[in-house]
C-alpha positions as CSV (number, residue, x, y, z in Angstrom):
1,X,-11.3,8.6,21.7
2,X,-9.6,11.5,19.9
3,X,-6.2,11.1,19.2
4,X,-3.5,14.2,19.5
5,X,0.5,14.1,19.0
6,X,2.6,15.8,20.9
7,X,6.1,15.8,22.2
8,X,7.8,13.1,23.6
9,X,9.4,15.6,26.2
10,X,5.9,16.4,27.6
11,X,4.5,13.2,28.6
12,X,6.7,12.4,30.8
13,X,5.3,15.4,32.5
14,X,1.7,14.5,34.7
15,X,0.0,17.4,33.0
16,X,0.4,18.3,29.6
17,X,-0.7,21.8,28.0
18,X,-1.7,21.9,24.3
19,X,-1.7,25.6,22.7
20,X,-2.5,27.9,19.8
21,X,-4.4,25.8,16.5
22,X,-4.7,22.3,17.9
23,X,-6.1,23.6,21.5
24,X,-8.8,25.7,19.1
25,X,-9.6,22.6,17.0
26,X,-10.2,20.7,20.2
27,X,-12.7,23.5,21.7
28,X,-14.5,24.3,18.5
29,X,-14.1,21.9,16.3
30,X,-14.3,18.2,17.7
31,X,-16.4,20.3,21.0
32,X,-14.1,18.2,23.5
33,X,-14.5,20.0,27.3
34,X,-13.2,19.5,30.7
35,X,-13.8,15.8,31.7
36,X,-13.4,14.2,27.7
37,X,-10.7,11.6,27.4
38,X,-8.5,11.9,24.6
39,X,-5.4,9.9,23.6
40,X,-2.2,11.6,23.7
41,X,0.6,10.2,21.8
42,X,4.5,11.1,21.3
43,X,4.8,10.2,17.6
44,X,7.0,7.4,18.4
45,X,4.7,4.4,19.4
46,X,3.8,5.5,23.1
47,X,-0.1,6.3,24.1
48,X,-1.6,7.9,27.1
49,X,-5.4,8.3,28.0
50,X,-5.5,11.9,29.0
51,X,-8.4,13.6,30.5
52,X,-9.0,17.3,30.2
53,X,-9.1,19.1,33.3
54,X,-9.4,23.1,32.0
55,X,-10.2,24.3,28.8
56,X,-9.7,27.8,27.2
57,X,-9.7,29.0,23.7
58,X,-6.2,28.3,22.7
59,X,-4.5,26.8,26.2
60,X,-6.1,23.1,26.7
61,X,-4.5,21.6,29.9
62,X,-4.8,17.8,30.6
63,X,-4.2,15.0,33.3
64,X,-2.1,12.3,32.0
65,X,-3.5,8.6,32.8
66,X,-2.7,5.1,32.3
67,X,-0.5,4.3,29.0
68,X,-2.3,2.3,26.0
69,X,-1.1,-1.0,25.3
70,X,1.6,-1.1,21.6
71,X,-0.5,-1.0,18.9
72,X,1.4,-3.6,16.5
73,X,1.3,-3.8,12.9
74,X,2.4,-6.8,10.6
75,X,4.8,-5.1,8.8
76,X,6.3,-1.2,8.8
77,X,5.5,-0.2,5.1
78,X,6.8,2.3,3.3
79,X,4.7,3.1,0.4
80,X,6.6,4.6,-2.8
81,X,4.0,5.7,-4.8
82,X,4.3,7.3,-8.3
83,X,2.6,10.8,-8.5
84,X,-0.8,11.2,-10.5
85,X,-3.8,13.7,-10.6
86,X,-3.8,15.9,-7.8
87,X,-6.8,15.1,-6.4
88,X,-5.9,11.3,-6.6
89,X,-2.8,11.8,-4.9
90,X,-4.2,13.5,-2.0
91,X,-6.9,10.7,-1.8
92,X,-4.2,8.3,-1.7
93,X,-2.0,9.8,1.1
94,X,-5.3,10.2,3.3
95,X,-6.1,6.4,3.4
96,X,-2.2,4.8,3.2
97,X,-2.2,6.1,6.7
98,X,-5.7,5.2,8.0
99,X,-4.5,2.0,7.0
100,X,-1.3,2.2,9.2
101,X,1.7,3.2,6.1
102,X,4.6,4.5,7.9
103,X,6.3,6.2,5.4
104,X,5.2,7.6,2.1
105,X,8.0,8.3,-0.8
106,X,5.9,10.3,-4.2
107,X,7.6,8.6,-7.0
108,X,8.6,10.3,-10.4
109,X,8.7,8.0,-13.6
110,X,9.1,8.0,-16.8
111,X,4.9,8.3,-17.3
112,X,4.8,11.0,-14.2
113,X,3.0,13.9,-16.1
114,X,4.8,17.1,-15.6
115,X,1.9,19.5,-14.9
116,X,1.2,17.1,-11.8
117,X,4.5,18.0,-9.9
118,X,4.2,21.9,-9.6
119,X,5.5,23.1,-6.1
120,X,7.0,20.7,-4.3
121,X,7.9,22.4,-1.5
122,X,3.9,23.3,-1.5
123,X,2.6,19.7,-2.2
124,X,4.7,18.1,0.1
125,X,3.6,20.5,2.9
126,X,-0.1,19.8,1.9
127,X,0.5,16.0,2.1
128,X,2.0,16.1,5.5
129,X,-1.0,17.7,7.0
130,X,-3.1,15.4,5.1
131,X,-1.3,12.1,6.3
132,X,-1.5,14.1,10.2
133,X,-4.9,14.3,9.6
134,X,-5.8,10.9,8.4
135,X,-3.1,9.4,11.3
136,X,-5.0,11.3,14.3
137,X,-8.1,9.9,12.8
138,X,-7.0,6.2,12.6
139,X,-5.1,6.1,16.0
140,X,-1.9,5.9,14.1
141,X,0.9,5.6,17.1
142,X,3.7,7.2,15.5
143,X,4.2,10.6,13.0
144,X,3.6,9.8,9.3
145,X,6.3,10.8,6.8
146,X,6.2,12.3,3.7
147,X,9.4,12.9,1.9
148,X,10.2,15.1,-1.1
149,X,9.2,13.6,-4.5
150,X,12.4,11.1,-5.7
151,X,13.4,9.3,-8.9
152,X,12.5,5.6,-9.1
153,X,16.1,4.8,-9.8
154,X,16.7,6.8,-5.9
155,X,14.1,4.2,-4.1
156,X,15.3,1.4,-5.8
157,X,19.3,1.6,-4.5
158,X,17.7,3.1,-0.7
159,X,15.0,1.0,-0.2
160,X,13.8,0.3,3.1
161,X,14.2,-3.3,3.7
162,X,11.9,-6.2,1.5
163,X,11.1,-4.0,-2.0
164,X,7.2,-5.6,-3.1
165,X,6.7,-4.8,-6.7
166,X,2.8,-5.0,-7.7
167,X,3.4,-6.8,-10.8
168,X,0.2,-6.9,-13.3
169,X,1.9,-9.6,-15.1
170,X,1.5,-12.1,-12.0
171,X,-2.4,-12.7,-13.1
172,X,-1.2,-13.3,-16.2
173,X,1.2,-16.3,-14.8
174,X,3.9,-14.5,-16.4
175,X,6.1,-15.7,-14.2
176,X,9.4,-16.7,-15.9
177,X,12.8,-15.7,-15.0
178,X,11.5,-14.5,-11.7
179,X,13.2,-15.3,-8.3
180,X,11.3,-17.4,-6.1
181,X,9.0,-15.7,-3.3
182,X,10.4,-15.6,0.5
183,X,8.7,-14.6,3.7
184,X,8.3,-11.0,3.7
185,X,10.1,-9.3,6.5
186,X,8.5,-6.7,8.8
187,X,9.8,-3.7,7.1
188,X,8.4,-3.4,3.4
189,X,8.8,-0.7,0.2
190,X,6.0,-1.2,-1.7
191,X,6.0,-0.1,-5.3
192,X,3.1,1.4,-7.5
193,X,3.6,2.6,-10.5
194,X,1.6,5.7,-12.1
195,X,-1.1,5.7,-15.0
196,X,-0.1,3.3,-17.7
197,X,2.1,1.6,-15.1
198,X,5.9,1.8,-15.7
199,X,7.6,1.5,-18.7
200,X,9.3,-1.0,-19.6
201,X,12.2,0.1,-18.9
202,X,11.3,0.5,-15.3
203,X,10.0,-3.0,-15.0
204,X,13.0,-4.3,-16.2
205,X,15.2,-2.3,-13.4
206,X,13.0,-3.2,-10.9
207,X,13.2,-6.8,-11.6
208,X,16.7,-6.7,-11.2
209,X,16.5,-6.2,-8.1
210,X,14.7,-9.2,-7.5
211,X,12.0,-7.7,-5.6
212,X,8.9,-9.6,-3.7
213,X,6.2,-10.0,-6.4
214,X,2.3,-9.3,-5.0
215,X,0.0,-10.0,-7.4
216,X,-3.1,-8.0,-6.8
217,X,-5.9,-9.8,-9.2
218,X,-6.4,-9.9,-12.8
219,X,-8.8,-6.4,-12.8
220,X,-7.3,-3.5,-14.0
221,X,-6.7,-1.1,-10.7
222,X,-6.6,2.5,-11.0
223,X,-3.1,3.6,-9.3
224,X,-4.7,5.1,-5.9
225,X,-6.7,1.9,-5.6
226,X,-3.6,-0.4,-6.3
227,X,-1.7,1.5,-3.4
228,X,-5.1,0.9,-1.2
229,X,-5.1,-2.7,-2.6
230,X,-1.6,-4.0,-2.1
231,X,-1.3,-1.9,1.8
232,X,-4.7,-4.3,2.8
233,X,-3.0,-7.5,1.4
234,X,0.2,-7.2,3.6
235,X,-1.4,-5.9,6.5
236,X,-3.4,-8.2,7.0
């Protein structure tokens, strides 16, 4: 069924109204009509089939009906993911959510190219209503996040709990000096570098923070698929 957010505040109402652009991409775009179920969900975890019981071009009014059991996840990831070609980038925000990322932090390093972060007020707005998109479309239960673009040095003193560092140098058993590997908790900052990887000075700060090491083969990944990669390996 079609998932829709809305606010907290109105589920706890029977019937719930959805206006102006999301009633209109009900009606004309996914063709939904009085009698569909839908899932309505308050961005926070909680689910509700919902039936529709009038439908008008911008006013959609529904019945609210049983709640949906918790949809759990193996971990809450936040992925902090350095910022590459456009296109790339918006690739890789759509498909970190369908595959349940909670939060997304675009990363700038020391190999970010500059013509890649323009707007950011712009390209953080765009990436927010791609993640939306891609979280109605997976059945995500809570509102995806997309912050402002931040420093690596930021995300490495404010991570949010176990940091996982996609080290290339694990298929290489390149191993020495490193901390040894503990269970990884439920909330994770995964780390993916840009094009070329981080430098070397990077590598070296993030190792000092003796992060959890995921090795994610001996190919060489492009950075979108690396993100895609590593989210798959701790999910699941």
């Amino acid at each position: 069924m079609p998932q829709f957010f809305v606010s907290p505040d109105s589920l706890s109402d029977p019937i719930i109204h959805i206006r102006g652009k999301e009633a209109r991409h009900m009606r004309d775009v996914l063709r939904l009509d009085v009698g569909d179920w839908v899932v309505l969900c308050d961005g926070r975890g909680q689910r509700y089939r919902a039936n529709i019981t009038d439908s008008r071009p911008l006013h959609v009014t529904l019945q609210r009906g049983e709640s949906l059991p918790e949809l759990k996840l193996a971990h809450q990831v936040t992925l902090a993911a350095a910022i590459i070609r456009p296109q790339r980038f918006d690739w890789l925000v759509e498909k970190a959510f369908e595959l349940g990322c909670h939060r997304l932090v675009p990363l700038l390093t020391e190999r970010t190219v500059d013509h890649y972060v323009k707007d950011t007020t712009k390209q953080q707005a765009r990436w927010s209503e791609i993640a939306l998109s891609a979280a109605k479309q997976s059945g995500l239960p809570w509102l995806p996040q997309v912050i402002p673009p931040v420093e690596l040095a930021h995300i490495l003193k404010a991570h949010d709990g176990d940091l996982v560092y996609c080290w290339e140098g694990l298929a290489l058993d390149d191993t020495a000096n490193v901390a040894p590997q503990k269970k990884m908790s439920h909330n994770l900052t995964i780390l993916i570098g840009p094009e070329g990887g981080f430098s070397q000075s990077e590598h070296a700060a993030i190792l000092a923070q003796s992060p959890q090491l995921l090795s994610l083969g001996s190919l060489i990944l492009r950075s979108e698929t690396a993100a895609l990669a590593a989210l798959v390996k701790v999910m699941i």
